[in-house]
C-alpha positions as MATLAB code, in Angstrom:
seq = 'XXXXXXXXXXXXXXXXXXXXXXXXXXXXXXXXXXXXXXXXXXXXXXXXXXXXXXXXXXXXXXXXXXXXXXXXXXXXXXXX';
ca = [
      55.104  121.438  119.619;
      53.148  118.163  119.987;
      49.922  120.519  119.894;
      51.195  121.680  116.720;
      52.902  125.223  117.454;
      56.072  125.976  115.278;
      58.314  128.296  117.576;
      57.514  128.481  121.579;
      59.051  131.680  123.680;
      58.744  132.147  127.042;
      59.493  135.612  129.217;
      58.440  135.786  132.863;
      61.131  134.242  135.375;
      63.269  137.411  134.550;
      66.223  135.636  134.033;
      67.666  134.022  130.398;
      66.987  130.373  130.741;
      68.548  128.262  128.271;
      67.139  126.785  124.499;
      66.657  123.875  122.547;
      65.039  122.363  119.417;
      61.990  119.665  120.263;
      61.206  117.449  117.100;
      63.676  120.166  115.129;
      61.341  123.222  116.379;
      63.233  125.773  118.585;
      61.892  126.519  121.838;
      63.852  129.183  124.260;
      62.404  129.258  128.058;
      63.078  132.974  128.950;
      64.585  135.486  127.000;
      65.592  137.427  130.286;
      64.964  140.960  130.919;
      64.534  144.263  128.493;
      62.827  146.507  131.042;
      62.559  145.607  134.547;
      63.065  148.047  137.210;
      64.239  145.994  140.063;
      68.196  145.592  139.312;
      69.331  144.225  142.035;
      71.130  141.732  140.955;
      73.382  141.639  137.528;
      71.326  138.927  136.635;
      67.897  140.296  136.257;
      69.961  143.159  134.074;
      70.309  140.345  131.087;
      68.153  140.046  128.483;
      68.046  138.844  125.107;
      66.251  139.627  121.743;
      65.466  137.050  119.906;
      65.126  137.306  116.040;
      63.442  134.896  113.732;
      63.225  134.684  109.823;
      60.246  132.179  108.897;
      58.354  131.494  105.643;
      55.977  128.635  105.155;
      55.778  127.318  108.806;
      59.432  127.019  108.266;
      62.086  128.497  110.907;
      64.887  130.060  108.339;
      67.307  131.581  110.819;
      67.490  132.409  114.441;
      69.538  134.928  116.621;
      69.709  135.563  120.031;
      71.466  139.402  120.397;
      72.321  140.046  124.172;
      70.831  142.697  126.451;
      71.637  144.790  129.515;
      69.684  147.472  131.624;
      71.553  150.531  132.617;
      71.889  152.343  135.879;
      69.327  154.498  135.152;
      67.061  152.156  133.571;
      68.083  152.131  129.723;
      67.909  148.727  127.652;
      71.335  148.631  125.504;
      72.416  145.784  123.079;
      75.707  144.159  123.841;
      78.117  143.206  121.989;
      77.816  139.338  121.100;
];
């Protein structure tokens, strides 16, 4: 944000780490897991999907909808 970036994302611990705002920007650490195929622990099964609206440089609205892997593999939304 100080370098002048409007929305920051991160995605590689493999777990969903948590989100804030920084000088009113949003910036979530790890959105967790879609496809991964080492399950074994429930943990590494979350994900999230994260869903922006933004027009001018401005952040509209924001969602995070919740994930899980499958036995076999499958991504799958959850219910919020």
């Amino acid at each position: 944000m100080d370098a002048g970036a409007d929305l920051v994302v991160g995605a590689h611990p493999h777990v969903i780490e948590p989100h804030e705002f920084y000088k009113g920007k949003l910036i979530v650490y790890s959105l967790g897991n879609f496809v991964f195929d080492n399950m074994y622990e429930e943990v590494v099964r979350r994900g999230t999907i994260l869903t922006v609206s933004i027009q001018k440089r401005q952040l509209l609205t924001w969602k995070l909808l919740p994930t899980r892997i499958g036995d076999w593999g499958e991504p799958s939304l959850l219910q919020p």
